[in-house]
C-alpha positions in Angstrom: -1.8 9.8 -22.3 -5.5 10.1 -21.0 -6.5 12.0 -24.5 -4.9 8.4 -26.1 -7.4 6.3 -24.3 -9.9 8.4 -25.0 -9.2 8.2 -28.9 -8.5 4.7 -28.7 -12.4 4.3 -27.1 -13.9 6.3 -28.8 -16.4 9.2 -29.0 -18.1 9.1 -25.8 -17.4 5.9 -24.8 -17.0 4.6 -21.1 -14.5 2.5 -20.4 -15.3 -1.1 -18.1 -14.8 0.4 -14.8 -14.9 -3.0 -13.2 -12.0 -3.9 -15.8 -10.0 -1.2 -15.3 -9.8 -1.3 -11.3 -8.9 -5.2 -11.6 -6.6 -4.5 -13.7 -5.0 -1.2 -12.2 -5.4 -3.8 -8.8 -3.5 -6.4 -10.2 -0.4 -4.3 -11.7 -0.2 -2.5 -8.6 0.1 -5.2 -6.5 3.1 -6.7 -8.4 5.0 -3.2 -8.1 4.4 -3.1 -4.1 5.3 -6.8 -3.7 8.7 -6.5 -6.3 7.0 -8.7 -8.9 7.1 -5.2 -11.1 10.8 -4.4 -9.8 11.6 -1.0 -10.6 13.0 -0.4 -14.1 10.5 -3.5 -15.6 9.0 -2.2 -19.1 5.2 -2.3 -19.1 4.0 -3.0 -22.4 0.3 -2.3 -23.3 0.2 -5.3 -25.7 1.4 -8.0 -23.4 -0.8 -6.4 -20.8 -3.9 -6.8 -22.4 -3.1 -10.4 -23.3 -2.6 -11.4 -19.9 -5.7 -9.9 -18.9 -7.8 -10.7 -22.2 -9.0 -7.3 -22.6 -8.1 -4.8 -25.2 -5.7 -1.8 -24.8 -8.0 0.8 -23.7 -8.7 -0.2 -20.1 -4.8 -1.2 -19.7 -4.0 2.0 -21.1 -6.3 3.5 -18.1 -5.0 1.6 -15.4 -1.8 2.5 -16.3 -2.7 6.1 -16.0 -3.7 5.6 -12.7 -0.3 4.1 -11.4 1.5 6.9 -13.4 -0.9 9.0 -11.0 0.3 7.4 -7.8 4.0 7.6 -9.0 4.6 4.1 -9.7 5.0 3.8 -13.4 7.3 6.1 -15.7 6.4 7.2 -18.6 9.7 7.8 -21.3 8.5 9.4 -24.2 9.5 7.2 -27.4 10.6 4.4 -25.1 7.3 3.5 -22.9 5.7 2.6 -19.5 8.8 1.5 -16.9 7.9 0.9 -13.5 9.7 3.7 -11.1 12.1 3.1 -8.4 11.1 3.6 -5.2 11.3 7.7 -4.4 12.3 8.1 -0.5 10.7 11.6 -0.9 7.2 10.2 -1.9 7.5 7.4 1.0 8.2 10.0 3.5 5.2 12.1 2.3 2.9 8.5 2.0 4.1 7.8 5.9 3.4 11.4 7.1 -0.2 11.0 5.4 -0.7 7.3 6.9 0.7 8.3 10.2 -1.8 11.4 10.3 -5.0 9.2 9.4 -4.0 6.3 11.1 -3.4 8.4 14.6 -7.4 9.8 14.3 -8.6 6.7 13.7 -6.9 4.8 16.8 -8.3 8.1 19.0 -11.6 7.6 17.2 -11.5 3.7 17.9 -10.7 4.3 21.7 -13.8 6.8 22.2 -16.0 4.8 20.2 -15.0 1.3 21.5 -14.2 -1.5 19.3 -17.2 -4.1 17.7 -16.9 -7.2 18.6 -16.8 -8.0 14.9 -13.5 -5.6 14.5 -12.3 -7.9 17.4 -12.4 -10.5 15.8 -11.0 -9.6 12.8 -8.2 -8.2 14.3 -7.8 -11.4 16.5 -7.6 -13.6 13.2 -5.6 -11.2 11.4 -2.7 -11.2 14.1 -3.0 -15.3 14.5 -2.1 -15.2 10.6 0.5 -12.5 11.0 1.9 -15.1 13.3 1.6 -18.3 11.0 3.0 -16.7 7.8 6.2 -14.6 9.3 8.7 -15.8 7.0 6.4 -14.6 4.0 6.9 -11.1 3.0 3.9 -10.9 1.1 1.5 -13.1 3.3 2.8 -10.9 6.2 1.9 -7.6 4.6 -1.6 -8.6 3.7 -2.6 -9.9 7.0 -1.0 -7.0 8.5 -2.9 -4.7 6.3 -6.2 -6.5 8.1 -5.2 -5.1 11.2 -5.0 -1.8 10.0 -8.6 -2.1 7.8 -10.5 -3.6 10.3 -9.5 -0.6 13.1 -10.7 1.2 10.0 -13.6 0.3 8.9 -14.8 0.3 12.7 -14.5 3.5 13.3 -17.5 4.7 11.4 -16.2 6.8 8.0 -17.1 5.3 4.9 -13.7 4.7 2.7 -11.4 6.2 5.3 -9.4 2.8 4.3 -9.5 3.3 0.8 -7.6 7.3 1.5 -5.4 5.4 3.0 -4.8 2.4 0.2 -4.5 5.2 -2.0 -1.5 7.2 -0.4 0.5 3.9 0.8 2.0 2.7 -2.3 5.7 4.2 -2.1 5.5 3.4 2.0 4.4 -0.3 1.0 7.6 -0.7 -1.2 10.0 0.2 1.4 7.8 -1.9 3.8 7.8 -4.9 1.6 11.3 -4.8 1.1 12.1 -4.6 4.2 10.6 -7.2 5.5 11.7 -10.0 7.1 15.3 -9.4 7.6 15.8 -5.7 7.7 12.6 -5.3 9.4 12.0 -7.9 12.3 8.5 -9.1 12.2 8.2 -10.6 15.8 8.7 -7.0 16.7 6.0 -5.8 14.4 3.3 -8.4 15.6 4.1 -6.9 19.5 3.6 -3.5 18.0 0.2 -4.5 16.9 -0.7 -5.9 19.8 0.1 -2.4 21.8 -1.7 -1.0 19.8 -4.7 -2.8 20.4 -4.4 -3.1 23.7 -4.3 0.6 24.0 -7.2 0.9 22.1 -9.5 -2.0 24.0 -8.4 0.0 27.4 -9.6 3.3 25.9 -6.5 5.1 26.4 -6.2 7.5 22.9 -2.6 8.7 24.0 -1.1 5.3 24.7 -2.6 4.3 21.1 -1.1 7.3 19.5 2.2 6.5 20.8 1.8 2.7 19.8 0.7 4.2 16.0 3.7 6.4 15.8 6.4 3.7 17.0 5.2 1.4 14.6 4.9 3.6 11.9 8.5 4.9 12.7 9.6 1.7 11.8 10.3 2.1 7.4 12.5 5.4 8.5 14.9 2.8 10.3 15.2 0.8 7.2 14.5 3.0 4.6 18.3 4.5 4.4 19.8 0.9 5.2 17.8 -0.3 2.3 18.9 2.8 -0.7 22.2 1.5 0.2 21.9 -1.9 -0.6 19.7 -1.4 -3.4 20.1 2.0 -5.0 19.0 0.1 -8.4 15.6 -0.1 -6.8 15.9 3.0 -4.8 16.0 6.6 -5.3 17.5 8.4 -2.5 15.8 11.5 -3.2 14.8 12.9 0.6 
């Protein structure tokens, strides 16, 4: 597929990078947030129209959700966006859970910025406001986690993390608010903040791996009710 884009650019041609990351942005977030629902056709023509660009940068964003197991590719048939693997959730959470344990140690021996207070304050006021919105929800709960991130002093430790979430954002999304009870996710939060603010790396590393443990108590609930969307492949 890569040696198509490449034809269809031409000779030494660079694609718009700036182009191609919106785009690959944009798709992605409609697979994580069920706009995309598994099984959808993706077709290269309709793609480039809504996005007024030509095939070439579609083609490469597509690549890069093929890359992160999202999109299918069926040879004669096309670009179909994949059901949700159970495998490759388990292997995103084990990833996030290992990252996402260092940085609340890192947090508690480096102490928290005021600025990373702050965000974190706002972000769990808005996790608060918009708890019947699935998508709402998962954005401002993705602030929490960013700002503990980016305050812990490694450039693009977030962006490792945006990249291995995808599958674990599926299940998450779906989840939420029914399966998943958001009031309890919002006290997680704060637990693990308040392990972090009193220094304490083990309590934080018990808070990360509760709330982290939460998709595995939905995850087989939810490839029941929706094998269509699911692949129970674990």
């Amino acid at each position: 597929m890569r040696e198509q884009v490449e034809r269809l650019s031409g000779p030494g041609a660079s694609l718009p990078s700036a182009t191609v990351r919106g785009i690959h942005s944009q798709i992605r977030h409609d697979i994580v947030t069920l706009r995309l629902k598994p099984g959808a056709r993706l077709s290269e023509n309709e793609l480039a129209l809504r996005f007024g660009t030509s095939r070439a940068p579609v083609r490469e964003a597509l690549i890069r959700l093929v890359e992160e197991g999202l999109i299918d590719v069926q040879p004669q048939r096309g670009s179909f966006v994949s059901r949700i693997s159970l495998a490759a959730m388990q292997r995103a959470r084990f990833v996030r859970e290992s990252l996402e344990v260092a940085i609340a140690r890192r947090a508690t021996e480096r102490g928290l910025s005021q600025e990373a207070q702050d965000r974190i304050a706002a972000a769990l006021e808005e996790q608060e406001r918009v708890q019947t919105d699935p998508e709402l929800f998962t954005a401002a709960d993705d602030a929490f986690h960013r700002a503990l991130a980016d305050d812990i002093g490694i450039a693009q430790i977030w962006a490792v993390l945006e990249r291995e979430k995808s599958q674990f954002d599926r299940v998450r999304f779906l989840s939420l608010p029914v399966i998943t009870p958001v009031s309890a996710l919002i006290t997680q939060h704060r637990n693990i903040l308040t392990a972090v603010l009193e220094r304490d790396p083990a309590a934080a590393e018990a808070a990360i791996r509760v709330h982290l443990s939460e998709v595995l108590k939905s995850a087989e609930a939810l490839a029941a009710e929706y094998p269509d969307l699911i692949l129970d492949d674990a």
